[in-house]
N, CA, C and O atoms as a MOPAC input file, in Angstrom:
PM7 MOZYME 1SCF
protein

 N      6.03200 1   -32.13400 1     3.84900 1
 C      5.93500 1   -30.88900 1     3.12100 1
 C      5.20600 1   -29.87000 1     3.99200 1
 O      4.24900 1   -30.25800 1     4.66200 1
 N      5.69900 1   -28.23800 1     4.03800 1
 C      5.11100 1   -27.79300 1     4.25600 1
 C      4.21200 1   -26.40100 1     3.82200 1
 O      3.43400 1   -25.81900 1     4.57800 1
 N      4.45200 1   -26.10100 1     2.71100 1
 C      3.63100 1   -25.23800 1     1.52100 1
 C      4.41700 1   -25.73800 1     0.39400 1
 O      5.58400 1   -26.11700 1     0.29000 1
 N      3.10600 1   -25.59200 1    -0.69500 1
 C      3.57700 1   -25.79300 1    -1.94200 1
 C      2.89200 1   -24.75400 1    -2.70000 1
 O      1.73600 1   -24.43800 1    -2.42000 1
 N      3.59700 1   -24.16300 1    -3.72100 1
 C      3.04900 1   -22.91600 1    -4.42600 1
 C      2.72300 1   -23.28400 1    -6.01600 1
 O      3.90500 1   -23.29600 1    -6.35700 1
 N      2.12600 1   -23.54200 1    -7.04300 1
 C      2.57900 1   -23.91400 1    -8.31600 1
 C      1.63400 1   -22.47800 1    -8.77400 1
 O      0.69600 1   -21.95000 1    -8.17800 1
 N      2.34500 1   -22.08400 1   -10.15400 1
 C      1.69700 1   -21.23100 1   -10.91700 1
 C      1.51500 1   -19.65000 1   -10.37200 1
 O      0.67900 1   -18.88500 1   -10.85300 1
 N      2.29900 1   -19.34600 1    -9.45100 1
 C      1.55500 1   -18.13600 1    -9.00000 1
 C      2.11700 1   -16.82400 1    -9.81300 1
 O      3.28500 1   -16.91000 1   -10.19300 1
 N      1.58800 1   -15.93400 1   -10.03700 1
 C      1.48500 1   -14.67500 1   -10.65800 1
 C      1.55100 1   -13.48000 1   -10.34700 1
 O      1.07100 1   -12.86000 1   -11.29500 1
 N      2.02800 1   -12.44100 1    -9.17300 1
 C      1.91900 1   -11.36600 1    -8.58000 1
 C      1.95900 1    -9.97300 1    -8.79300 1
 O      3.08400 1    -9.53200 1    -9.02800 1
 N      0.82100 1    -8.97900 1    -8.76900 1
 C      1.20100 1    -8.11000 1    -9.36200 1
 C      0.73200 1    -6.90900 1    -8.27400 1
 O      0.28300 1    -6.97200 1    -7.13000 1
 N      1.06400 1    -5.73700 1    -9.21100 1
 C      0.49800 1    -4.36000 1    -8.31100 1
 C     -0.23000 1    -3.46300 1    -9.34100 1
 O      0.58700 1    -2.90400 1   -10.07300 1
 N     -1.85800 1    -3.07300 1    -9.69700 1
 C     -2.28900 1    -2.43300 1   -10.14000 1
 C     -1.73100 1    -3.31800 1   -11.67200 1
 O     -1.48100 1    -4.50900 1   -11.48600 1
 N     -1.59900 1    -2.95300 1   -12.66600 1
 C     -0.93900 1    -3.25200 1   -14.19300 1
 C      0.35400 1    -4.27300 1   -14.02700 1
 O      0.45700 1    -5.39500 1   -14.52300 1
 N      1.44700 1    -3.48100 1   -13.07900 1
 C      2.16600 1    -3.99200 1   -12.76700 1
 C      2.42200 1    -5.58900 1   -12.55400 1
 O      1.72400 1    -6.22000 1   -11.76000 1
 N      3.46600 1    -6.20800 1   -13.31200 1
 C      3.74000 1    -7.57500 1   -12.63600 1
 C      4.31200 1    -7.82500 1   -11.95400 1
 O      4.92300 1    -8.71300 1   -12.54900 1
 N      4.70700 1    -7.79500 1   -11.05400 1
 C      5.73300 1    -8.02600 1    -9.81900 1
 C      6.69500 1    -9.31200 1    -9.94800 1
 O      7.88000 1    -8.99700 1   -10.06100 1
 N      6.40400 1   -10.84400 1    -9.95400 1
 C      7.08400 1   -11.62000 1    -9.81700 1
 C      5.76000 1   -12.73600 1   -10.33900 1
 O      4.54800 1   -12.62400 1   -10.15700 1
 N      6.70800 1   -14.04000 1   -11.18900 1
 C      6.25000 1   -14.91700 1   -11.30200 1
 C      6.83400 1   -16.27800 1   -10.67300 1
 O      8.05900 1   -16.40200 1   -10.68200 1
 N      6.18100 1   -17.13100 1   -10.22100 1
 C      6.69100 1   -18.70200 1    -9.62500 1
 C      6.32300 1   -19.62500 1   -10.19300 1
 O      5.10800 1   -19.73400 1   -10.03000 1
 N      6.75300 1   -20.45200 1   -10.85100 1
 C      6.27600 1   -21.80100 1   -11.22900 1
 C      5.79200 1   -22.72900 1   -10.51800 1
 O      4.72100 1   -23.29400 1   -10.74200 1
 N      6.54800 1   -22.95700 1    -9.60400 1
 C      6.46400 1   -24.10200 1    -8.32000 1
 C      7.40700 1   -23.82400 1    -7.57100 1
 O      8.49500 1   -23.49100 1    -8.04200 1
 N      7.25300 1   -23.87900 1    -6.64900 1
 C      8.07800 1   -24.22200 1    -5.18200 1
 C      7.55800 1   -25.18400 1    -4.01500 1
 O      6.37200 1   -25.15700 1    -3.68600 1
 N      8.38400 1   -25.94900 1    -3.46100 1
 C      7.73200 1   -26.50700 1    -2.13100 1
 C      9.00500 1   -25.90400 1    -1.28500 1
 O     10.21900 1   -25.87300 1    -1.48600 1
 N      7.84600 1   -25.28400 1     0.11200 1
 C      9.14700 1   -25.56000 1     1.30500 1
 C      8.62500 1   -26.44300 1     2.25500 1
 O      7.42200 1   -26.50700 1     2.50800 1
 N      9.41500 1   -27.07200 1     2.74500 1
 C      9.72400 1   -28.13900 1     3.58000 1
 C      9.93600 1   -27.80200 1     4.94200 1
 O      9.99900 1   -26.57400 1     5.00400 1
 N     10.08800 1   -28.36000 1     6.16000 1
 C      9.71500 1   -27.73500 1     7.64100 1
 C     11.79000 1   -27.71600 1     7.51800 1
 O     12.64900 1   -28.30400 1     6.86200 1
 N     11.76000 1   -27.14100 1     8.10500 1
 C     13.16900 1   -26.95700 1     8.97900 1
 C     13.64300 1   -25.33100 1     8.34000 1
 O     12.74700 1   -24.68600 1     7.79600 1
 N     14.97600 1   -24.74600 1     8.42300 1
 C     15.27600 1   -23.28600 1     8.58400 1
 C     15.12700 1   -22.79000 1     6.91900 1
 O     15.71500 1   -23.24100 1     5.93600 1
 N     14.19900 1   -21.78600 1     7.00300 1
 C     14.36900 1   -20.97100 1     5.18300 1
 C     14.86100 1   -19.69000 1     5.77300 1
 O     14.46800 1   -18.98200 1     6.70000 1
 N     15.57400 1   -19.64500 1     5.16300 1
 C     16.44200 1   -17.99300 1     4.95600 1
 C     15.95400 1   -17.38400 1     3.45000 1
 O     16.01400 1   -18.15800 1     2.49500 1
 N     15.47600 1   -16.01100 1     3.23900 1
 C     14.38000 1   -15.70400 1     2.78100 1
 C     15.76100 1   -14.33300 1     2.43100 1
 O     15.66500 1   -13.44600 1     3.27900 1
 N     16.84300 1   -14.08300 1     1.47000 1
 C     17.45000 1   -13.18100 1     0.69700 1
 C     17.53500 1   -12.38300 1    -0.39900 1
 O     17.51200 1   -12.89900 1    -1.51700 1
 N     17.65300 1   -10.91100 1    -0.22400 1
 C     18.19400 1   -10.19300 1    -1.85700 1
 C     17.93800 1    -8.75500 1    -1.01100 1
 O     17.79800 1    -8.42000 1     0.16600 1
 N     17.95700 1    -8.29100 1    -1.97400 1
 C     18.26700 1    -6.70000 1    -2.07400 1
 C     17.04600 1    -5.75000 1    -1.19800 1
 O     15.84300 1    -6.00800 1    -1.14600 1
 N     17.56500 1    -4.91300 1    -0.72800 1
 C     15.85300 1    -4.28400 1    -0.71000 1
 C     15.26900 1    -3.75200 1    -2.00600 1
 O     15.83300 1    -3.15900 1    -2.92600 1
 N     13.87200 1    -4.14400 1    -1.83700 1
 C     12.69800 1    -3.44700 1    -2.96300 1
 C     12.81200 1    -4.61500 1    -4.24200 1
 O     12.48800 1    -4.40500 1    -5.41100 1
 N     13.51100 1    -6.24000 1    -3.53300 1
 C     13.52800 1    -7.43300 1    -4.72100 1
 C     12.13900 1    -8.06600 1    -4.95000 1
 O     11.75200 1    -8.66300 1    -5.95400 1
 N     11.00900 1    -7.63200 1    -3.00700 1
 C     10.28000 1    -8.16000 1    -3.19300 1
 C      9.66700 1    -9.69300 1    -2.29600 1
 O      8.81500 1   -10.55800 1    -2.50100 1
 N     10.92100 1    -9.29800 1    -0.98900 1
 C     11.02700 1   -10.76100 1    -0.38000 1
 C      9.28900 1   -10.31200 1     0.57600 1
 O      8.35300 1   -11.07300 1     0.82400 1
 N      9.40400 1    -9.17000 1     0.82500 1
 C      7.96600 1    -8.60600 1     1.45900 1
 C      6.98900 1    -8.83400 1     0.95900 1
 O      6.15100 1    -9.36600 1     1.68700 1
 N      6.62600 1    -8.58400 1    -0.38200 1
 C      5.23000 1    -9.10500 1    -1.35200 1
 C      5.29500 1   -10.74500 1    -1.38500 1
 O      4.37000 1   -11.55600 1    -1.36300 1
 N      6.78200 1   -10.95700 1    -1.44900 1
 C      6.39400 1   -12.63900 1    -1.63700 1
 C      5.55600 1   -13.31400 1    -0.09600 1
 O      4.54200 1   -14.00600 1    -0.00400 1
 N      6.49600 1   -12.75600 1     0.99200 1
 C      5.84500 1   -13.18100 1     2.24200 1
 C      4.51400 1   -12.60300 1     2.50400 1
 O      3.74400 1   -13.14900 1     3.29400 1
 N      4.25200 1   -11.66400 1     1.95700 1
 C      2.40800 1   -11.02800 1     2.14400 1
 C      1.80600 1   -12.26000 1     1.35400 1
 O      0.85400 1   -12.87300 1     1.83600 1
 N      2.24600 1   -12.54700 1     0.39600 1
 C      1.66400 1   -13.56400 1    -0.96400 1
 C      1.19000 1   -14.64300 1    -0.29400 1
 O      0.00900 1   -14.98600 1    -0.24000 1
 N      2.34100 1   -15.30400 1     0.33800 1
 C      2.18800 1   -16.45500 1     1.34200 1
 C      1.05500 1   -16.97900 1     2.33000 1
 O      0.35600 1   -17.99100 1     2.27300 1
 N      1.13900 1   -15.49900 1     3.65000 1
 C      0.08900 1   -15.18200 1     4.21800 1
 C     -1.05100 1   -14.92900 1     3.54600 1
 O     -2.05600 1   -15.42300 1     4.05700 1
 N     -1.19100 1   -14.34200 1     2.60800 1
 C     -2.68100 1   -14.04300 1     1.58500 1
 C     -2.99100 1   -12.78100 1     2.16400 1
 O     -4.15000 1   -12.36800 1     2.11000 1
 N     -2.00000 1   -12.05300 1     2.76600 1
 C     -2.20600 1   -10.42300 1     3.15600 1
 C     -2.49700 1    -9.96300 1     1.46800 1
 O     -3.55500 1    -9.37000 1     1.26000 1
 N     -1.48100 1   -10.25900 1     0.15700 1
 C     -1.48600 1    -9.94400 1    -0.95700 1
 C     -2.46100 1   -10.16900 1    -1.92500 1
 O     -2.56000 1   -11.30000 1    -2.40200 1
 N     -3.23800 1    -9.22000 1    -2.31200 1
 C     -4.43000 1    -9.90000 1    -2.41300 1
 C     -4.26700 1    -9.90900 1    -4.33200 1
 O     -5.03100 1   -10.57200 1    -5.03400 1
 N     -3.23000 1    -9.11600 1    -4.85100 1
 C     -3.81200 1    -9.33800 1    -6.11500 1
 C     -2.41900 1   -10.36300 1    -6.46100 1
 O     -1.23200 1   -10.11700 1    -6.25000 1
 N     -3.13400 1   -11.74200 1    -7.14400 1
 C     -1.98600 1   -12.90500 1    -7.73800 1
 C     -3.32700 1   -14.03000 1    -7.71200 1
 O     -4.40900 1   -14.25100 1    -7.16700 1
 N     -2.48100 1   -14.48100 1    -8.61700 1
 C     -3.50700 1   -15.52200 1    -9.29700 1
 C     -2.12500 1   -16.98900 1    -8.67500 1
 O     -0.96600 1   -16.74200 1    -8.34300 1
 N     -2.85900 1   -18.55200 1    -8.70500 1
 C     -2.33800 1   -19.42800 1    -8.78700 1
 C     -2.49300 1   -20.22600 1    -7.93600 1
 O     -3.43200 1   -19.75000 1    -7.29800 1
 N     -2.16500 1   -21.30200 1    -7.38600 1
 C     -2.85000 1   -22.36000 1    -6.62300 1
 C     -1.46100 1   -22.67300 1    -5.42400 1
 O     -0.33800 1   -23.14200 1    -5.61200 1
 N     -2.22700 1   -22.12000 1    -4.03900 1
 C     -1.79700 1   -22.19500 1    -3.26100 1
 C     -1.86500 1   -23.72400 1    -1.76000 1
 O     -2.62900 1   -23.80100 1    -0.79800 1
 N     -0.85900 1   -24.57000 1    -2.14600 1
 C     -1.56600 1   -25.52600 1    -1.12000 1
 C     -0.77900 1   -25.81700 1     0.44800 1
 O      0.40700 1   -26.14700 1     0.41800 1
 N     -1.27000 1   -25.72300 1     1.38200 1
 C     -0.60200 1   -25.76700 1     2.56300 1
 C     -1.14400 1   -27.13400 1     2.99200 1
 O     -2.22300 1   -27.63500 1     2.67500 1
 N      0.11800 1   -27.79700 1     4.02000 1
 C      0.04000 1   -28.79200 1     4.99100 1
 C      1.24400 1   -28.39000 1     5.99300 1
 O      2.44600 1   -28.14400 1     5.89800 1
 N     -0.04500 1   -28.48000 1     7.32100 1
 C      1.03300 1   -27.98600 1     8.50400 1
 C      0.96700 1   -29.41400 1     8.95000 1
 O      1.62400 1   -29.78900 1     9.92100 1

């Protein structure tokens, strides 16, 4: 495994942005798709922890 996300919550100011239940990704190729302004940018800030407002339990193994 190589991140696992459960519970996370993302928002902007009031705003909710996106919710996740769980996800794991796993090592080999993620292709990361949708529209512009769906949000694939906040999710990858989320990831990094550039995003600072979201609640939920973030666990990494490299």
């Amino acid at each position: 495994m190589l991140l696992e996300l459960k519970d996370i919550s993302v928002s902007a100011g009031n705003q909710k942005l996106f919710d996740l239940k769980e996800i794991t990704l796993e090592k080999g190729v993620i292709a990361l798709v949708g529209r512009n302004g769906s949000g694939k940018s906040t999710f990858l800030k989320t990831l990094l922890g550039e995003h600072k407002n979201y609640t939920g339990k973030n666990f990494t193994e490299w």
